[in-house]
C-alpha positions as CSV (number, residue, x, y, z in Angstrom):
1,X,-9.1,-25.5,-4.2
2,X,-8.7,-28.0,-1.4
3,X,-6.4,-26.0,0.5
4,X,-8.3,-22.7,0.0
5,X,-11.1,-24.7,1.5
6,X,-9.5,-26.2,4.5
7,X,-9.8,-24.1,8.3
8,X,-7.6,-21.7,9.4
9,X,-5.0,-23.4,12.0
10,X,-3.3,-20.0,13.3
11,X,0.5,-20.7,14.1
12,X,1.6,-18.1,15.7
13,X,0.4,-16.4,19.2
14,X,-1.4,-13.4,17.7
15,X,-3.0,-15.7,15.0
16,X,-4.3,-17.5,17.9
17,X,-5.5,-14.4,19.7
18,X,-7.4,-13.3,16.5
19,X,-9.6,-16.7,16.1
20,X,-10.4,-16.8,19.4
21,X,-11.9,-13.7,19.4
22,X,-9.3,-11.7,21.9
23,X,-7.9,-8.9,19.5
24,X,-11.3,-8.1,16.9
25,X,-10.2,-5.2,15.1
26,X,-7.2,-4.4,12.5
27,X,-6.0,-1.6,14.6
28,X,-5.4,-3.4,18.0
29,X,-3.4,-5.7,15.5
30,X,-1.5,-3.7,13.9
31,X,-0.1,-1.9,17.3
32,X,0.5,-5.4,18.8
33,X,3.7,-6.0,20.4
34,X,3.6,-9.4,18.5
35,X,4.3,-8.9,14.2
36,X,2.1,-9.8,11.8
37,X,3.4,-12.7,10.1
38,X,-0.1,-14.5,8.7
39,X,-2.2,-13.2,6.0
40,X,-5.4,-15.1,7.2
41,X,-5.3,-12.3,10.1
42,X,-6.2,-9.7,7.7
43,X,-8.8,-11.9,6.1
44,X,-10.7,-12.6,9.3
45,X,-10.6,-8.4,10.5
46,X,-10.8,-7.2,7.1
47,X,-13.3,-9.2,5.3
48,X,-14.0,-6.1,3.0
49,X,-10.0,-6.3,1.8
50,X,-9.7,-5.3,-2.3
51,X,-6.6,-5.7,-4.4
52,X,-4.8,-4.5,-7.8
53,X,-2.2,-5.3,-9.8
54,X,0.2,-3.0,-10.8
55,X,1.7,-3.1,-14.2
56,X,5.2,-3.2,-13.4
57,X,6.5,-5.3,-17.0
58,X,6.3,-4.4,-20.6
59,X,6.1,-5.9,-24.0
60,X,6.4,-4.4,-27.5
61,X,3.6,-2.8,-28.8
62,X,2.0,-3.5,-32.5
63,X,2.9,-0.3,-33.2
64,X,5.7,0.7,-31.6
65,X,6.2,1.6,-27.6
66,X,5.8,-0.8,-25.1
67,X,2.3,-2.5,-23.9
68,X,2.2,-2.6,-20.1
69,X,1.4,-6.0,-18.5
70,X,1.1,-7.2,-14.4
71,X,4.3,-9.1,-14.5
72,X,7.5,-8.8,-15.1
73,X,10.1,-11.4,-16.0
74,X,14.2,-11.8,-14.1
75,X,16.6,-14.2,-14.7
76,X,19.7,-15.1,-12.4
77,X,22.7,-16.7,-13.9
78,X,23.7,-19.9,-12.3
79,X,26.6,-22.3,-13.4
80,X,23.6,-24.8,-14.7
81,X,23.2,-21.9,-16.7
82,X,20.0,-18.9,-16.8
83,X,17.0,-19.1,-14.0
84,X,13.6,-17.4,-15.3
85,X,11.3,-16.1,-12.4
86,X,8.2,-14.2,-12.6
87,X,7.7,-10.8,-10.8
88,X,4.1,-9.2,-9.7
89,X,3.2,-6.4,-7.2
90,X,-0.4,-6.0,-5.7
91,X,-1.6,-3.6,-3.5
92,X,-4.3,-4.4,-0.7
93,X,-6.3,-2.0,1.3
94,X,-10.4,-1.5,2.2
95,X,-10.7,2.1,0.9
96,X,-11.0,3.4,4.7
97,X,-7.6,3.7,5.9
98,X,-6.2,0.4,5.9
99,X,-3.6,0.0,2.5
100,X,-0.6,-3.1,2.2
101,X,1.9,-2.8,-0.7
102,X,3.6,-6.5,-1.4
103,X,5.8,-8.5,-4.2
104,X,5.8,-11.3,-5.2
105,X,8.0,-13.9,-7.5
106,X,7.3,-17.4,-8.8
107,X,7.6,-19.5,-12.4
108,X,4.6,-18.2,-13.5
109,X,2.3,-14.9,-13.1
110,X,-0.6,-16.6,-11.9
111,X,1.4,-18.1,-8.7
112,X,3.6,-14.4,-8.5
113,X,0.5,-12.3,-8.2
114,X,-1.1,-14.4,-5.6
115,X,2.1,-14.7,-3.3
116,X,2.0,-10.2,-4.0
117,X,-1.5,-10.8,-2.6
118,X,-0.4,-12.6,0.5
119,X,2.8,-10.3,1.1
120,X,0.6,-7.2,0.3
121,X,-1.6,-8.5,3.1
122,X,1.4,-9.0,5.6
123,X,2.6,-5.2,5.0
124,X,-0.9,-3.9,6.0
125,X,-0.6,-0.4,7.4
126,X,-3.2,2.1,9.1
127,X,-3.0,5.1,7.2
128,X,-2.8,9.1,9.1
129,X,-5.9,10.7,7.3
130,X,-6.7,14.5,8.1
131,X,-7.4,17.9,6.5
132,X,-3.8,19.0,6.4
133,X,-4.3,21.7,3.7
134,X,-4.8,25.2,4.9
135,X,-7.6,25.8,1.8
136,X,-9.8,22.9,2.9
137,X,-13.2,23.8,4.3
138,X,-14.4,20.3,4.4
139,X,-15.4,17.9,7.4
140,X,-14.7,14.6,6.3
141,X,-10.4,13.6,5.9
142,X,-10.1,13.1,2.3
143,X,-6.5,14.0,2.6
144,X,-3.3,13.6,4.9
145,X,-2.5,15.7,8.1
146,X,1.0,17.2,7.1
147,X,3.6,16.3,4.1
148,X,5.9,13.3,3.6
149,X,8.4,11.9,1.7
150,X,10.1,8.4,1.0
151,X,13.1,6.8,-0.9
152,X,13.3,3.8,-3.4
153,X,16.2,3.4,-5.0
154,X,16.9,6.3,-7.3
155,X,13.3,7.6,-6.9
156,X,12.3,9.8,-3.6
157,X,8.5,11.0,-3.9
158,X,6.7,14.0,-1.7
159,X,3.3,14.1,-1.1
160,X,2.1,17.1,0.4
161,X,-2.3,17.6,1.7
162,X,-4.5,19.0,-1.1
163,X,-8.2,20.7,-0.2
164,X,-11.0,18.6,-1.0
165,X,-11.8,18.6,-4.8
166,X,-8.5,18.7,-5.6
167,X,-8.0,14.8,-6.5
168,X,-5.1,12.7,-7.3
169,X,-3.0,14.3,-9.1
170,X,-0.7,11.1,-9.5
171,X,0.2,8.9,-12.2
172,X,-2.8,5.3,-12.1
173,X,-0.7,3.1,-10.5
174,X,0.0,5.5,-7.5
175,X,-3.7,6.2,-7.5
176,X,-4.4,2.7,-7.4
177,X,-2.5,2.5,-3.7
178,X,-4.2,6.1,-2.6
179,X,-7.8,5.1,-3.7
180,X,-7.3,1.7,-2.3
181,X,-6.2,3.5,1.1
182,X,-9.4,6.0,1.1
183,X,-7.3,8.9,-0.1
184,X,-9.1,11.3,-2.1
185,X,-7.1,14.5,-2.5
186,X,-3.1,14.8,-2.3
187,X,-0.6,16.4,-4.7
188,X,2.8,14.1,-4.8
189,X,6.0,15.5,-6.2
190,X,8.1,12.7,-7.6
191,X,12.2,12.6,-8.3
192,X,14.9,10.5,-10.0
193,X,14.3,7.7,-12.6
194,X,9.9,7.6,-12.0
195,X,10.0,5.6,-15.1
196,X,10.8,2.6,-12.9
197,X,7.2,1.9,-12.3
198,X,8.4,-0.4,-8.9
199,X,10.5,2.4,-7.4
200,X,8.3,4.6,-7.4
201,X,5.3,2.7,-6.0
202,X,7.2,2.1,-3.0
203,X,8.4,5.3,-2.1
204,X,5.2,6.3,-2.4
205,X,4.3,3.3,0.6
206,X,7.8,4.4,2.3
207,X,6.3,7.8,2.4
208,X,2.9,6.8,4.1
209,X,5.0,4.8,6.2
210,X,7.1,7.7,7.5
211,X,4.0,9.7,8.6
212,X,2.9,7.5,10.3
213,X,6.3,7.1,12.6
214,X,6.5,10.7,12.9
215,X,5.1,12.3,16.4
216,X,3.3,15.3,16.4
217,X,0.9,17.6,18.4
218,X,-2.2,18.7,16.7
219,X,-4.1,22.3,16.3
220,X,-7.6,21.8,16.6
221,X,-9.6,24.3,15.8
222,X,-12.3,25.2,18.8
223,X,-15.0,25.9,16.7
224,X,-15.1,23.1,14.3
225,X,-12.2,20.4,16.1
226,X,-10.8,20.0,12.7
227,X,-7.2,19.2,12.4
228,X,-6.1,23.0,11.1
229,X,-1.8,22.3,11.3
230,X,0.5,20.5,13.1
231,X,3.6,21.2,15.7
């Protein structure tokens, strides 16, 4: 508690460009030549920031089946002989474009899900938001502009636009990462071993990721200036 309590010192250059009031919003952060490399600059520009656990480990159920928990337990081999570690992943964002996915490992869940909490933070991303389906007559971008798709492992996901209504049609702990990123309607299309709740969390992120590096020239419709398609 004392160290949650003590003042920010920023150590790097950005950190000190955020306290002093020179960069004041997450986006002229995020598109700083300098990295992100302290979670305390996502506390002070998103003060609204939520998290989640995901339920990445399992135990045997009463009845059979397995019970889903937030952690998950590894072991390494050393000569000494077996090395127990912890595993959690969280997922960060403010439910208005701004979503971080991050891991983390210690002896025991409480410590693993709080360094998740400070990775997650670290891999904040600005998420592409738009009316990308050609049945959507809304105003508001509920959705994304155009489809995507990432790789994790074994597991390679595709999420394509859906009209508004539509939903999430995604497992919970994928709509855990879209809600928590202010996505409202998208249809994802998942391959390979999806059982591996981890994989496919990430290529889901990997998958927001990619859309956002892609360039592309929008059609705005005159009468409206709603995003209709892409080029």
């Amino acid at each position: 508690m004392e160290e949650e309590d003590k003042p920010w010192k920023p150590k790097t250059k950005l950190g000190r460009m955020v306290k002093k009031g020179e960069i004041n919003n997450i986006h002229e952060a995020l598109n700083h030549r300098l990295a992100l490399r302290e979670p305390e600059i996502i506390d002070k520009l998103v003060p609204n920031l939520e998290d989640d656990v995901i339920l990445i480990g399992g135990t045997p159920g009463k009845g059979g089946g397995k019970r889903r928990i937030v952690s998950k337990r590894t072991v390494r081999m050393h000569k000494s002989g077996r090395r127990f570690k912890t595993k959690a992943m969280v997922v960060a964002g403010n439910g208005n474009g701004i979503v971080g996915l991050g891991e983390g490992y210690a002896n025991d869940t409480r410590n693993a899900i709080q360094k998740a909490k400070q990775q997650a933070k670290l891999n904040i991303i600005e998420l592409r938001r738009g009316n990308g389906s050609w049945e959507d007559r809304g105003t508001e971008p509920t959705t994304i502009p155009f489809k995507s798709s990432g790789k994790s492992g074994s597991v390679e996901v595709e999420i394509k636009p859906a009209p508004k209504g539509t939903g999430l049609a995604a497992s919970e702990d994928i709509r855990k990462l879209l809600r928590l990123g202010g996505i409202q309607d998208l249809w994802i299309k998942s391959r390979g071993k999806t059982r591996t709740r981890e994989n496919i969390i990430k290529a889901t992120f990997k998958a927001f990721k990619n859309m956002n590096n892609m360039k592309v020239t929008p059609q705005i419709k005159e009468d409206t200036g709603l995003v209709v398609g892409m080029i």
